[in-house]
N, C-alpha and C positions, 0 to 999 in steps of 0.2 A: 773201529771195532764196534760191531753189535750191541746190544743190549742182548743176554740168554732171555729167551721164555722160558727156559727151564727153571730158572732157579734164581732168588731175590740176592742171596747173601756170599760171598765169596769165601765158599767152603768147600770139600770134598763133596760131591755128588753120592756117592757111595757112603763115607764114612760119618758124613758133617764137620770134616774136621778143618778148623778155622785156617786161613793163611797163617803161614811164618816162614819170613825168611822165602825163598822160592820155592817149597813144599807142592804149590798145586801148578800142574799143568792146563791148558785150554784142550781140551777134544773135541772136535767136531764129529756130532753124531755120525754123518753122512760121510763113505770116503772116498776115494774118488777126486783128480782135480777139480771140474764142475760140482759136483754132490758137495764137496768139500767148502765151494764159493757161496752154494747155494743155503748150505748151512750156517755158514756166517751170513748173509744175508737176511734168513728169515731166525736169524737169533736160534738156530736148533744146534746150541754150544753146551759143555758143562763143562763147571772145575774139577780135576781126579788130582789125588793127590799123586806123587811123580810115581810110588809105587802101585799103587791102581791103574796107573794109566800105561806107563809101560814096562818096565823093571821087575814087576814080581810076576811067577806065574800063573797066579788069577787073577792078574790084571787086564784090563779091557780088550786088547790087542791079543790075548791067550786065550781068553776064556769068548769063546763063541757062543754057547747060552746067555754070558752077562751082557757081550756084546748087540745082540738079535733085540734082548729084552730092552737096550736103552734106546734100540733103533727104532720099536715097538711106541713107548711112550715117548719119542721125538714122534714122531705121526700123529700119534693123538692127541699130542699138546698143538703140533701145527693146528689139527683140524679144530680145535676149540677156540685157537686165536686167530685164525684167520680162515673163519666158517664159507667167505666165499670165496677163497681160491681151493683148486684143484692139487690136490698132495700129489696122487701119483701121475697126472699129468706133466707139474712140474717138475719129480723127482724120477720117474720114469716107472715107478713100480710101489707094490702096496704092500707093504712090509708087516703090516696087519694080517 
């Protein structure tokens, strides 16, 4: 498993709210089987707690503004960590 570039501490992405118990799920920003590989690969992961992530209806999987915006800031945290690769070369499209 990756290291996130997203995020230092294993918490909720959305909420901060700390592990306990199996509370937080992994998302991979990117979906897609490839986009999905590719995102574990370059760390562009977060923790959502189980109901952010799929279970409630504003959870990430429901809510397609929240979901756009976390795809948004997976690209611009790629392009700040890894200034010389190509985002939408690699990922095929520029989500910015």
């Amino acid at each position: 498993m990756s290291k996130s570039i997203m995020q230092d501490e294993k918490v909720c992405f959305i909420t901060g709210t700390p592990l306990y118990g199996n509370n937080l799920h992994k998302h991979h920003i990117f979906r897609g089987e490839k986009q999905r590989e590719l995102s574990e690969k370059y760390g562009l992961w977060v923790y959502l707690r189980a109901d952010w992530h799929v279970f409630a209806s504003y959870g990430i999987h429901n809510d397609r503004e929240l979901f756009e915006s976390l795809q948004k800031a997976g690209q611009a945290r790629f392009e700040e960590v890894y200034p010389e690769l190509d985002f939408e070369k690699i990922f095929g499209r520029n989500y910015i």
